[in-house]
C-alpha positions in Angstrom: -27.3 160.0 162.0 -23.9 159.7 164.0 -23.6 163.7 164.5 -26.9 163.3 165.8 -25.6 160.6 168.2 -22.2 162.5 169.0 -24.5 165.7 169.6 -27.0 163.7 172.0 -23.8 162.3 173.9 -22.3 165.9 173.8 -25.3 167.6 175.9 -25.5 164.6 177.9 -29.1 163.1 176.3 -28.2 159.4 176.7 -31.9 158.4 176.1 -31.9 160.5 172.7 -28.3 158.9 172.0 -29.5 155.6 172.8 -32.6 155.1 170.7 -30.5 156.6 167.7 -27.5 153.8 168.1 -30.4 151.1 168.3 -31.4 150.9 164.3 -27.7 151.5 163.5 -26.7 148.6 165.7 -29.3 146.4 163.9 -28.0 147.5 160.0 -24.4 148.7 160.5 -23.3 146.7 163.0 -19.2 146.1 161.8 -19.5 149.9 161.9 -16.8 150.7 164.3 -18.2 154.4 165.1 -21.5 152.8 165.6 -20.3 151.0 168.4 -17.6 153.6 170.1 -20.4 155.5 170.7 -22.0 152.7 172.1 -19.3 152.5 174.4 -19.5 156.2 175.1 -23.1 155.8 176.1 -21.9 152.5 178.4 -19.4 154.7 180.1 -21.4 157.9 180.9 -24.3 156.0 182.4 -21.5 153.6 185.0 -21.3 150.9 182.8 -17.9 151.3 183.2 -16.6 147.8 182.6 -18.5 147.0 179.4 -17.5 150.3 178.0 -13.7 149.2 179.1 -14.5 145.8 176.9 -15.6 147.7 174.1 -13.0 150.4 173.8 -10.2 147.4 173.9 -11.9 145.3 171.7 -12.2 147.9 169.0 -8.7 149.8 169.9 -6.7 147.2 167.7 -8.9 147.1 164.8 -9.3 150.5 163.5 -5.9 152.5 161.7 -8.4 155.8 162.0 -6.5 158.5 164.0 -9.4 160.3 165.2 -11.4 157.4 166.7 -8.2 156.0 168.2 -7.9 159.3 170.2 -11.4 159.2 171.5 -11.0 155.7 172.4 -7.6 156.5 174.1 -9.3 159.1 175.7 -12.1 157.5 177.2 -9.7 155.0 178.6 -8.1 157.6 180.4 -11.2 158.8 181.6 -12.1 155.4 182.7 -8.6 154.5 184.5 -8.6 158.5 186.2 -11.8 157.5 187.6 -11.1 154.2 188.6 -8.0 155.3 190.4 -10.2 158.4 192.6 -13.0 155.6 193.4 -9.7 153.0 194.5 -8.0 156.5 196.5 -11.1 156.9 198.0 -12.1 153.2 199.2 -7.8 153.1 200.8 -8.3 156.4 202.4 -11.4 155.1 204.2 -10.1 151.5 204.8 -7.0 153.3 206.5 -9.5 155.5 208.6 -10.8 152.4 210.1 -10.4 151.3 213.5 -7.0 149.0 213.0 -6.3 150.2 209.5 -3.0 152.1 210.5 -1.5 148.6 212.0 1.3 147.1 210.3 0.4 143.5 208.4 0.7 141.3 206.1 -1.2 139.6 202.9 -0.8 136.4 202.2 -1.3 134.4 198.8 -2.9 131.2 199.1 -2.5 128.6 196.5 -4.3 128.3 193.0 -4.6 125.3 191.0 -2.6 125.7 187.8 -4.9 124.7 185.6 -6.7 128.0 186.9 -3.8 130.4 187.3 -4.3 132.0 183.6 -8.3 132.6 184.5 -7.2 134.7 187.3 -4.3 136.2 186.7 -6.1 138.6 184.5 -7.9 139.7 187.0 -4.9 139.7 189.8 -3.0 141.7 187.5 -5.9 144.8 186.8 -5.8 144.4 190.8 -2.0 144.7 191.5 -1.5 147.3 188.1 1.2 145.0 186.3 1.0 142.8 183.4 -0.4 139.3 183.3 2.9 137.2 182.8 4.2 139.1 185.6 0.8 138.1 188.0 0.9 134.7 187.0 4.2 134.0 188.4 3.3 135.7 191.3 0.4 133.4 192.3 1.6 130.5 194.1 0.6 126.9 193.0 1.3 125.3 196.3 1.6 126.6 199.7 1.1 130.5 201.1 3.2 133.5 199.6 3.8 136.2 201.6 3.0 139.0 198.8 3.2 142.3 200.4 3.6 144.4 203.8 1.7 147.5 204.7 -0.7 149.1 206.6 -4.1 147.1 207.0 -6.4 149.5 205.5 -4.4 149.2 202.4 -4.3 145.6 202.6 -7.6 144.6 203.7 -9.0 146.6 200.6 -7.2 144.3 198.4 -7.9 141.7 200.2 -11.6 143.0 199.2 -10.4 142.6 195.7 -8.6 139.6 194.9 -11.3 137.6 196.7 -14.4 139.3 194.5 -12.1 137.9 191.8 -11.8 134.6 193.4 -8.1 134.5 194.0 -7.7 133.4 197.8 -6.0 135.3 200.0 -6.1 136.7 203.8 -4.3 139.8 205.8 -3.2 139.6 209.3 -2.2 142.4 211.6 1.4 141.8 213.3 0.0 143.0 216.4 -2.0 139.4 216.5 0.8 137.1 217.2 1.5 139.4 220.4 -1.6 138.1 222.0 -0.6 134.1 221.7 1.7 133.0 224.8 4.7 130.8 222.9 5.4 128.3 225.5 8.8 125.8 224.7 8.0 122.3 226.2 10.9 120.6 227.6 9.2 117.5 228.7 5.7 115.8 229.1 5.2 114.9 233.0 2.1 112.9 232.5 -0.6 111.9 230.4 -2.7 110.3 232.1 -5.9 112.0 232.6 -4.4 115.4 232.3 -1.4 116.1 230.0 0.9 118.3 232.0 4.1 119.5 230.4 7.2 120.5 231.7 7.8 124.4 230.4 9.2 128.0 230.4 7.6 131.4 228.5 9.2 133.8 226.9 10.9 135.1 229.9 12.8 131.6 230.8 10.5 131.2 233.3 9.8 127.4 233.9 6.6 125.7 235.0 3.7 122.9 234.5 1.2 123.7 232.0 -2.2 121.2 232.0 -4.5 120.5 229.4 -6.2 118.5 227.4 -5.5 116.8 224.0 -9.2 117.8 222.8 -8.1 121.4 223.4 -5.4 121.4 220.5 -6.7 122.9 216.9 -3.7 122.5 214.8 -0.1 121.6 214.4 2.9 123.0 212.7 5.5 120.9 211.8 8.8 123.0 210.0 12.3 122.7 209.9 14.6 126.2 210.3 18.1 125.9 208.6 21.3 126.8 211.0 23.7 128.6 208.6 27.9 128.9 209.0 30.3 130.6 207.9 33.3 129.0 205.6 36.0 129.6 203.3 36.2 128.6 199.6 37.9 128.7 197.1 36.5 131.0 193.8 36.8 130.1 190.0 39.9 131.4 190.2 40.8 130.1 193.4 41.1 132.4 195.7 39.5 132.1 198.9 36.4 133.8 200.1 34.3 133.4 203.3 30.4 132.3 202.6 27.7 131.2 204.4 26.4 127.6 204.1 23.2 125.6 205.7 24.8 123.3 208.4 22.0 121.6 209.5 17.9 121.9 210.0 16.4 122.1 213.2 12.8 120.3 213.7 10.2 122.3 215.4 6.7 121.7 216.2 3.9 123.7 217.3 0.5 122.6 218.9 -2.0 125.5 219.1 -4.5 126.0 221.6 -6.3 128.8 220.5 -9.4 128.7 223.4 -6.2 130.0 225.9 -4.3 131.8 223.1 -1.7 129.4 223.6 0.8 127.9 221.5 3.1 124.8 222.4 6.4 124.9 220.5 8.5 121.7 220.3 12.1 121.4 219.5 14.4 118.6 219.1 17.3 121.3 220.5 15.5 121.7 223.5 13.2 118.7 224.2 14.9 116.8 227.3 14.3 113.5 226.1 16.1 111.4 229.3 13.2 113.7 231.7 9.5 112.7 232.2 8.0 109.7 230.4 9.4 107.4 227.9 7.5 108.2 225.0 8.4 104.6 222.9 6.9 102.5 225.8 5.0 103.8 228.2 3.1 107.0 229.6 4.9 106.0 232.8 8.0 107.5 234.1 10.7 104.9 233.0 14.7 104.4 233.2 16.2 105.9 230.3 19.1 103.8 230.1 17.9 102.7 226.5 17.0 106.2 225.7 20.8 107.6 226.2 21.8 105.1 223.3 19.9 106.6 220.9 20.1 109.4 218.8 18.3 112.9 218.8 16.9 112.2 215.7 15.4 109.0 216.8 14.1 110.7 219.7 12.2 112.9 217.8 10.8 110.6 215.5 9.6 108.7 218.9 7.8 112.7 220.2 6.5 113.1 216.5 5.5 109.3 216.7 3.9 109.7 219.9 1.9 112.8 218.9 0.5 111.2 215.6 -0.8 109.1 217.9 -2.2 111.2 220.1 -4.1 113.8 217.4 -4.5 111.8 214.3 -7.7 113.9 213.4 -6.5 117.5 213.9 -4.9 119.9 210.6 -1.2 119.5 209.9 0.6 122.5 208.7 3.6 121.6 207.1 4.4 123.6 204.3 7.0 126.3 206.0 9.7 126.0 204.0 7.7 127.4 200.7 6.3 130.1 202.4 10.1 130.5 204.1 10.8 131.3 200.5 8.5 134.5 200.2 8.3 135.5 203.6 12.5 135.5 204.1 12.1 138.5 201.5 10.8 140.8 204.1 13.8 140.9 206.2 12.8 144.5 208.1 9.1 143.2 208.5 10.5 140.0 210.0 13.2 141.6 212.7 10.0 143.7 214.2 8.3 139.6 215.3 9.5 138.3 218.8 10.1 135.0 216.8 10.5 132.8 220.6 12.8 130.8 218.6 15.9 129.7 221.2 18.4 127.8 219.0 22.3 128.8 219.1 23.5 130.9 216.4 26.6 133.4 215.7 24.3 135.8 214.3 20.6 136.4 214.4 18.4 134.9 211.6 15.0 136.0 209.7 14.4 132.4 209.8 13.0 132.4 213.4 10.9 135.2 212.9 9.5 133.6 209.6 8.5 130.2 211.6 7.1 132.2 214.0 4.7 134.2 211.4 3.6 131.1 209.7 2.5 129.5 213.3 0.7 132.7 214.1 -0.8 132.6 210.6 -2.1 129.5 211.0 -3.2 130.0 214.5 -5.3 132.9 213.3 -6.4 132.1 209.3 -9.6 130.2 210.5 -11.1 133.4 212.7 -9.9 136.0 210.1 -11.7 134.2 206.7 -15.4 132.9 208.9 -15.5 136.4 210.2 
């Protein structure tokens, strides 16, 4: 009865082929035949992932050359298909409006009691092997996982999140359209809070609003790096570069004006406006001019607690420093509106300035 079934599947009678393998599945069941051409029924009809299931499961268990080259082959069939339907859904997801723009996909983090349920399914996604997808989901905090076009990465976007891995794409052409404006003071906060401010082109001026208009803060610290001579194993000297200190930065969105409020203890002019530790008032500083810039901050960061205890904190930069820092070319194309004094130009900047536009965006992109 199996040439029967093998000459049904041959001139494409799946109904013929089907009601044969029925009786056969009932009394020869451990008949490995039997059930290849089960699968062969599975996979011409677009049962394409049970027939997948069925070909692995029985590709292991049989030593019988010929049925391990029709297995082998319908694999192939099934993976030459899969790869025209996947060319096919890219080339139209690149066609879209936006799908040309440069961006970015970001891996959000997976419990790890979870990471072997879905790393399976990540790595069918990504074409690798599972050990090698499991390392690349993060536990805690974003990864930036790949660059590209955002047809490309919209579609796999698409795919992880059908298989329940969390993840979002943004277009770098987004963070152009929030104004970064650096704060060097708060003026008031009485009714209005006006700040003391300048834009991206050192342009100073008063910026109002109010504290019910801010979304979200960033908190992250971005290493300054010099350069210094050591001595090697075998002591000779050689120049490296060394983290000399982290500068604090802080970020208060405002996304209703597309506006973001960055904060730096570099640049904040703590003896200007009002005394943050005391009063909303302007006050003598004479105290203030004791005390350290790290105290100073500690007061602003203090005073801002205060002032927003109920909005998001985002303060997980330095992890996703860790991924995104590996993109060094993707990074020196961001405007990162970083002003700290360096030698030589860092990713770093550009990195905090991706993870603040990440978050100012990640709530519009994942409701939509």
């Amino acid at each position: 009865m199996l040439k029967e079934v093998a000459e049904a599947i041959e001139r494409q009678d799946y109904k013929r082929a089907t009601q044969l393998l029925k009786p056969l599945m009932e009394k020869e069941s451990d008949n490995l035949w039997v059930r290849f051409y089960v699968g062969r029924v599975q996979e011409a009809t677009g049962r394409r992932e049970m027939a997948e299931k069925i070909y692995r499961y029985l590709l292991p268990k049989t030593s019988n050359f010929k049925l391990i080259a029709q297995i082998r082959q319908g694999l192939e069939r099934l993976e030459a298909i899969a790869q025209q339907e996947k060319q096919a859904a890219l080339d139209q997801a690149k066609s879209a409006p936006g799908g040309e723009d440069l961006g970015v996909l970001i891996l959000e983090p997976v419990p790890s009691e979870l990471k072997s349920t879905v790393a399976e399914s990540f790595a069918k996604i990504i074409n690798t092997d599972a050990y090698t997808a499991r390392l690349q989901i993060p536990s805690r905090g974003w990864r930036l996982y790949r660059t590209g076009l955002m047809g490309e990465l919209e579609y796999y976007v698409g795919c992880l999140q059908k298989a329940h891995i969390p993840c979002f794409a943004l277009a770098l052409n987004r963070l152009e359209l929030m104004q970064v404006l650096e704060v060097h003071y708060f003026q008031t906060v009485d009714q209005s809070v006006v700040v003391r401010c300048q834009n991206k082109e050192e342009q100073e001026g008063n910026f109002t609003f109010d504290w019910s208009e801010v979304r979200q803060r960033v908190d992250g610290r971005i290493p300054l790096f010099e350069s210094v001579v050591v001595f090697d194993a075998k002591r000779n000297l050689k120049r490296k570069t060394q983290t000399q200190d982290y500068v604090p930065f802080c970020d208060l969105h405002i996304p209703s004006r597309h506006c973001i409020l960055r904060f730096c203890d570099r640049n904040y002019q703590f003896r200007k406006g009002i005394n943050l530790e005391t009063s909303p008032e302007n006050a003598p500083h004479h105290a203030l001019e004791q005390e350290t810039v790290s105290q100073h901050w500690k007061q602003l960061t203090a005073f801002l607690d205060q002032q927003l205890p109920d909005i998001p904190l985002w303060s997980d930069f330095s992890t996703f420093a860790d991924s995104a820092t590996g993109f060094p070319e993707m990074l020196q194309r961001i405007p990162a509106h970083v002003r700290l004094e360096r030698r030589q130009p860092s990713v770093w900047d550009a990195a905090f300035q991706l993870y603040s536009g990440l978050v100012f965006w990640r709530d519009r992109l994942t409701s939509s």
